[in-house]
C-alpha positions, 0 to 999 in steps of 0.5 A: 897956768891951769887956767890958761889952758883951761881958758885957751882950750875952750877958746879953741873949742868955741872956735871950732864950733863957731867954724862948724856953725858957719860951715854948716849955714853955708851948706844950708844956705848953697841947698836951696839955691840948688832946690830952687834951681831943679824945680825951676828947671821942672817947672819949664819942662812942664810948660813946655808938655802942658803947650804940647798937650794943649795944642793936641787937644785943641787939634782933637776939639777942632777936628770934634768940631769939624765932623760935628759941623758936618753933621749938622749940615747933613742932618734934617733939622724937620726930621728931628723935630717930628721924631723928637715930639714923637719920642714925647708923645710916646713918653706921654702915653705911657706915662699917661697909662701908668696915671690912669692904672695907678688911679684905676687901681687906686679905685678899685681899691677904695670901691672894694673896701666900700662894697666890703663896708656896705656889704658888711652893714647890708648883712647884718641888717638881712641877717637881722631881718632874716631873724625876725622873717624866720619868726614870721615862717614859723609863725606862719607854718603854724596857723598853716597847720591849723588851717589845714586841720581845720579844713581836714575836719571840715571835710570830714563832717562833709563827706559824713552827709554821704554814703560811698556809693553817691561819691563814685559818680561825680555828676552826684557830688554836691556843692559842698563836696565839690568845694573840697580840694584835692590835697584836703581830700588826700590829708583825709586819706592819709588820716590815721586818727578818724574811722576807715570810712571816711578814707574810704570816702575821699579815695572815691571823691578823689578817683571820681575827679580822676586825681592822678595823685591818688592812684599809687598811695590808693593801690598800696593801701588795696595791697594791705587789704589784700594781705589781710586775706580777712578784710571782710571782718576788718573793713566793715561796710554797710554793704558789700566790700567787694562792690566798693573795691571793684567801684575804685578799680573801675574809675582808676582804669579812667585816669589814662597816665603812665603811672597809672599804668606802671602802678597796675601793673605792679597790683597785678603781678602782686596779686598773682605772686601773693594769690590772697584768698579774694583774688578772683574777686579782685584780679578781674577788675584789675586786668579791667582798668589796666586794659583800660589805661592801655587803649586810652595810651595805645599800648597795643605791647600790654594785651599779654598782662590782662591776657595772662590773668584771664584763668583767674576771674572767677564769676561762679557766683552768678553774673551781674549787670557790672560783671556783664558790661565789663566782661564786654569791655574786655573784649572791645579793649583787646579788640582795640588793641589788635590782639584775637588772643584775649578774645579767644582766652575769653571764650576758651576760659568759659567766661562768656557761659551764661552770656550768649550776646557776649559770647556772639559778641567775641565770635562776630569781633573774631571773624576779621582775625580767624574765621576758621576759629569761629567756624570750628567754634560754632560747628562745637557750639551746634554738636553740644546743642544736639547732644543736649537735645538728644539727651533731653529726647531720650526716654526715662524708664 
């Protein structure tokens, strides 16, 4: 009985199952067929917006068309041509441009690092060779230096063969003296290591060819004789220093150069400053040469140095055939340079006493700038002749 039940039980179960089953696949079955229907509705609608759209576009592209037909009608098909091969020549250029300054570029580069590789090859080999020249100077300077000495020596065994007072004059120089050079005779000069003679020698050799070159270092070594105030012991000659000195200052009074001029100039303000015991001896042949350099470089504003130093030339000591022509050079000097003051300076200091012909001399030059100077000079000049002869008249008891 239990199983009965049991059994009509699950045969109601399965049934309702079965029912639930069938119901369910027709539900199932009725969904699609409802998909399927919307979607075919959709699918009609769009193709009906899709002709819409396709019919709006190809409006659109028609009337594109259209205005592009028109321009085309209305466009110049030459005109487009030319500005088309234009844009293209242009673009050619340009581009053309680029090329060639790339390339350019390019070799410039390459030129710069050959140059670079040359230049650093070139150099070492000049630096090289620079080494070995350097060498050769040096090798060079040094028989140079033998050279020279050997002509300085040879000069001095020269100049041994005469005494100073042939060399003053040049017409007296021999062959051999006039084969020396001048900067041989300037390295005897400057010669420490040989006796003063010698460079007392190639002074004069040189100042007799008038050698511009041996006026300042001449007059400064005149200076150290000067300071000594004793070169009569120190500079030993065979005859009297003051000859020598005055010989040197004569012929540097011919080399007419205005360093010539500037050096006297300082010589004489040197003598005047330092008043050396001999400088009456010296300043008078000084002021010689120095009036000398300024009528050869017509320096008429330089009377007032020579002028100035008129008080101390002293010829107390008696007068001398050299003395007397160049007392009678001073006078033409300051005549040719314009200037009665130095002749009258010439008169007044006494220095024509002794000298009447020099003397009438200033008196005859002096006419032309002051004739009543001479007059008074010379109504003087008669009362002191009739005060001596008078004198001299006069009776002794």
């Amino acid at each position: 009985m239990k199983f009965n039940i049991i059994y009509l039980l699950l045969i109601a179960l399965l049934g309702v199952t079965v029912s639930a089953l069938i119901a369910q696949q027709n539900q199932n079955v009725s969904k699609p067929d409802r998909e399927v229907e919307k979607l075919k509705n959709r699918v009609t609608e769009l193709e009906g917006k899709l002709q819409t759209v396709e019919n709006v576009e190809k409006m659109e592209l028609a009337a594109k068309l259209a205005e592009a037909q028109a321009k085309l009608n209305n466009t110049d098909i030459d005109k487009l041509k030319g500005e088309l091969r234009e844009s293209n020549n242009d673009w050619l250029r340009a581009w053309s441009s680029w090329f060639i300054s790339i390339v350019t570029f390019i070799v410039l580069i390459s030129g710069a690092a050959l140059l670079l590789v040359l230049k650093t090859l070139i150099e070492k080999g000049i630096e090289k060779r620079l080494d070995g020249f350097k060498d050769a100077v040096e090798q060079v300077k040094e028989l140079q230096g033998q050279m020279r000495y050997l002509l300085k020596e040879n000069a001095v065994a020269v100049l041994g063969h005469f005494s100073a007072d042939i060399l003053v004059e040049l017409d007296q120089h021999t062959k051999q003296v006039k084969a020396l050079s001048n900067e041989v005779l300037m390295d005897v000069f400057n010669d420490k290591t040989h006796d003063l003679d010698y460079k007392w020698l190639a002074a004069e050799a040189l100042v007799a060819r008038e050698y511009t070159d041996i006026v300042a270092p001449l007059l400064n070594f005149l200076k150290d004789i000067v300071k000594s105030n004793d070169f009569d012991r120190i500079y030993i000659f065979s005859y009297d220093p003051r000859y020598h000195i005055r010989s040197l200052l004569f012929l540097i009074g011919k080399i007419h150069t205005q360093e010539t001029h500037k050096c006297l100039i300082s010589f004489i303000n040197f003598l005047q400053k330092e008043n050396p015991k001999n400088k009456d001896s010296w300043i008078a042949w000084t002021a010689h040469s120095f009036a000398s350099v300024s009528v050869g470089l017509n320096k008429r504003d330089s009377t007032v140095i020579p002028i100035e130093s008129i008080p101390d030339w002293d010829f107390s000591t008696g007068v001398t055939t050299h003395e007397h022509e160049a007392l009678t050079d001073m006078i033409n000097y300051f005549n040719l340079l314009k200037d009665p003051k130095g002749i009258k300076s010439i008169l007044t200091n006494g220095l024509t006493d002794g000298m009447p012909e020099v003397e009438k001399h200033c008196l005859q030059l002096l006419r032309e700038y002051d004739a009543e100077f001479v007059r008074d000079w010379e109504k003087k000049g008669d009362t002191n002749t009739e005060s001596e002869e008078t004198d001299e008249s006069e009776p002794t008891e």
